[in-house]
Structure formats: C-alpha cells, structure tokens
N, C-alpha and C positions, 0 to 999 in steps of 0.2 A: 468381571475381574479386569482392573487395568494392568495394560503392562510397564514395564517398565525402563523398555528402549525407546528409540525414537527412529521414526522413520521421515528419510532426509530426501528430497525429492530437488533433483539439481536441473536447469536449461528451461525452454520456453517448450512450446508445442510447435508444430508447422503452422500455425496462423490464428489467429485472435481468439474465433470459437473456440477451437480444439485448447488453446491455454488455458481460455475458464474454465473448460470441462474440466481440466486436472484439480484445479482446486476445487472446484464444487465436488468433485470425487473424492478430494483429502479431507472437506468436512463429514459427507456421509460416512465415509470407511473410516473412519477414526470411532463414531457412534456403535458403529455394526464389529469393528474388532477389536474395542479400546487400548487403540495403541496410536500414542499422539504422533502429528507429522510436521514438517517445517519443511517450509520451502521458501528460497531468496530467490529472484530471477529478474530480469530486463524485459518486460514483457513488447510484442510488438506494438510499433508508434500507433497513436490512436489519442482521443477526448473520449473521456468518458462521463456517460451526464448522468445524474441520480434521477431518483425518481420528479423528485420538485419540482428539477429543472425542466423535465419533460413538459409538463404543464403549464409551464408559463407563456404569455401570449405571444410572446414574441422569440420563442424557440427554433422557429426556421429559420429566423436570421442568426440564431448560436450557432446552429450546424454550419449554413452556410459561412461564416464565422472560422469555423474550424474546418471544412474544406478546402478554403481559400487559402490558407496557411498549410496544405499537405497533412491534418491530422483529421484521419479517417474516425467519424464519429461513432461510437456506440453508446449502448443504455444500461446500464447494470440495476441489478432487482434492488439496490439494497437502498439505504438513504444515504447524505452527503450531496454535496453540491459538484460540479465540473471538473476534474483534475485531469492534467495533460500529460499522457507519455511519449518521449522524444525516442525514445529505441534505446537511452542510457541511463533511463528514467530507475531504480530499482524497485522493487514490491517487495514484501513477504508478507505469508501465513504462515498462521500457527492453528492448528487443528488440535482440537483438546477434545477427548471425550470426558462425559459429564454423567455426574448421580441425579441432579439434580438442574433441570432447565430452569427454574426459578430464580437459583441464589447463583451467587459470586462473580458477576456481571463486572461489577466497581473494582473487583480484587483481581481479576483476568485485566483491567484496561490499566489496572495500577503497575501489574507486573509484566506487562508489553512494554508502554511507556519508559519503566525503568531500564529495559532491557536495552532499546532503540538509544537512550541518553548512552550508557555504559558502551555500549556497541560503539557507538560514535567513538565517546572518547581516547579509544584503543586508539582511533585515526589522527589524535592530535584534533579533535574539533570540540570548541567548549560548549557541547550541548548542554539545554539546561529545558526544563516544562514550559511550556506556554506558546502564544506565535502573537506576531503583533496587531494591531487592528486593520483590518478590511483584508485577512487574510482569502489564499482562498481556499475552497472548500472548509470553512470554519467550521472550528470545534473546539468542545473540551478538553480534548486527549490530544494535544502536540507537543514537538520539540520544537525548538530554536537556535537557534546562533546567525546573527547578523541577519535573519531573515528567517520564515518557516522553511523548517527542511523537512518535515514530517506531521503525516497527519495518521490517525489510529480510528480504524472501525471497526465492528465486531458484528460478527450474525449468529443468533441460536437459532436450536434446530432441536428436535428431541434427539437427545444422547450425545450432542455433540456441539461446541464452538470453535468458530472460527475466528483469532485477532488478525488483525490484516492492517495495513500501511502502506503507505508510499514514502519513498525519501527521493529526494531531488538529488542529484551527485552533479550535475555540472549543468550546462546547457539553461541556469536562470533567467538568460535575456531571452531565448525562443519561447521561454515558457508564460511569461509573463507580455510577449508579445499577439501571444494567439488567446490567451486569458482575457484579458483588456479588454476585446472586442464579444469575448463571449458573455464576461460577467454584467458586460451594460445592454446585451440582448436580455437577459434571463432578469436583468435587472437587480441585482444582486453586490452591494459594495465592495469594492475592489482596489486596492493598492496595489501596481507593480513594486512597487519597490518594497513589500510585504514579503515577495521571495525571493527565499536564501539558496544556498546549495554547499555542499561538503566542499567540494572544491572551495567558492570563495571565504568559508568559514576556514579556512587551514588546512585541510584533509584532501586525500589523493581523487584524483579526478577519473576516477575507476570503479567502473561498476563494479568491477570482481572482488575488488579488495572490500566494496561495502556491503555486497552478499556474504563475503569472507566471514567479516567482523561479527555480521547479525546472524550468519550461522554457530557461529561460536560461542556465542551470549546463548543465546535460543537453545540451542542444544546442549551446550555445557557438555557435562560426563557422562552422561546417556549413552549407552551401547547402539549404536546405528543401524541398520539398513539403506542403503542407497541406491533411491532409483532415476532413469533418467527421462524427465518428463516426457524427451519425443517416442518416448517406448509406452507411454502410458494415454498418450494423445487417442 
C-alpha cells in the first residue's frame, strides 16, 4: 500500500559520505514503506565523476584536474559524466516507491523534467527541455535557459526510484573553469560556455529560494513530514 503523504528531508549531512547516505536511505525506505520523499539541498563542494569517467585512460589527470581547482573528487555508482559542486551548487531527489521496476522509467523522467522547468519559472527564469551542444554531463533529460541549468538521472531498485538532478544557481565561471580541464582529461566534449545558471538566466542567486521552488512543484499538496538531514546522517 502506498501512502499518500510525502516525506520532505531538509539541509546537507556533516560531510560528503554521510550526505549520500541520506539519499541512498530515501530510495530504500521509500521501497520498504511506500511512502515517497523529496529532498532539495546544497550538497558539499566536490566533482563528481560517473562510472565512465573512472575508466578512461587519462582519469588521474581529471582528478588531479579537480584538486587543483579545490574541488575534492568523488565516484558515484550511477552513470553520467563529471558534474561539479561549488557548496551553492543545488540537488534534488525524488524517491518514488514502485509496483513495478520494469515500467514507467520515460513517465518518471517526463514528470521530473517538467517539474524542474515549472519550478524554475516561479523564479522568473524562461526554462524550457533541452541543453545545448558539448554540454556537460550530457543527456536526454535537461533544462535550459541561456545555458544548461540542469541535468536529470534516475536509479531503480526493487520497489523503489530515485529521480535526482543538479541545477546550477550561480557560480557558472568556477564551474566551467574546473570542467574544461577535467572534460579534456576524460576526453569527453566540452563547451564552457554550454553553462548556464539561474542567476544569469533572470532568477535569484539563492540556493534557498531554488530548494524553495523545487520543493513546492515536487511536493505540491502532499501532507508532509519533515525531517532534518543532519539527524538522519
């Protein structure tokens, strides 16, 4: 039986590990109680590299790359290519429990997608689908305005998905400065000038206000619970 509140998961963890624990815990515990969750947060600064990127032959010089510039590398299990958090960088997840691990993969990345556009434009930013060429960490599932602001992945699990994002809100020149150097280690094409941010698309230069927003879309009229990550770390 699913339910039919939502549970809201607000702030970071004490440090990188303990952060991803929370969300790998909001997709299992969503499976095991079915009762969906969402959480916006500013995770700490860090590069994070996908599986791909691990392998490619010239990956020590990515890291080094991203040392070099102050952004502490990690690996994440899932796929996707390199994306960089600056500490104002935002995320969210969306933990869905599911009947069916099979089906509605394309209808889950339809109605994130739309949620991320809609979110934005509450901020004054003319989001619209897509991101322009040699973006980075490319994909089917993004937004845009004047630049990628967002990119969209998803992990199943038995009993449960997780849709997940990054949106850039301000800081586009660091980001795309420590990019540069990592996407021609990984080898992988690259335009700085591919990345956008809320800020320079119109919208306020606050993380808070873009947690705000994407909490709002996401959650909608849902009856809440609210918990706070560092109690959950």
């Amino acid at each position: 039986m699913f339910l039919s509140g939502m549970r809201v998961i607000r702030g970071r963890g004490p440090d990188r590990d303990a952060d991803r624990g929370v969300t790998a815990a909001m997709l299992r515990e969503a499976g095991e109680t079915g009762e969906p969750a969402f959480r916006a947060w500013t995770p700490h600064r860090q590069l994070a590299f996908g599986r791909r990127d691990t392998r490619a032959p010239r990956y020590d010089e990515a890291v080094a790359a991203a040392e070099k510039r102050g952004f502490p590398p990690v690996e994440r299990s899932v796929g996707g290519r390199a994306v960089a958090y600056t500490g104002t960088t935002v995320a969210f997840a969306h933990a869905l429990p599911l009947d069916d691990a099979r089906s509605g993969l394309d209808a889950r990345y339809e109605a994130g997608t739309t949620a991320v556009v809609r979110a934005l434009r509450t901020l004054g930013v003319p989001a619209r689908r897509g991101e322009p060429p040699n973006s980075y960490c490319p994909g089917d599932h993004s937004v845009q305005a004047g630049g990628k602001l967002c990119g969209l992945a998803q992990r199943v699990r038995k009993g449960s998905a997780l849709v997940s994002g990054v949106v850039v809100v301000a800081d586009r020149g660091e980001i795309a400065d420590v990019l540069a150097p990592v996407y021609e280690a990984i080898e992988v094409p690259f335009d700085p000038d591919s990345v956008g941010s809320v800020a320079d698309a119109g919208g306020p230069a606050s993380p808070d206000a873009v947690c705000d927003a994407l909490e709002a879309v996401f959650v909608g009229d849902a009856e809440t619970r609210v918990e706070d990550a560092a109690d959950l770390a």
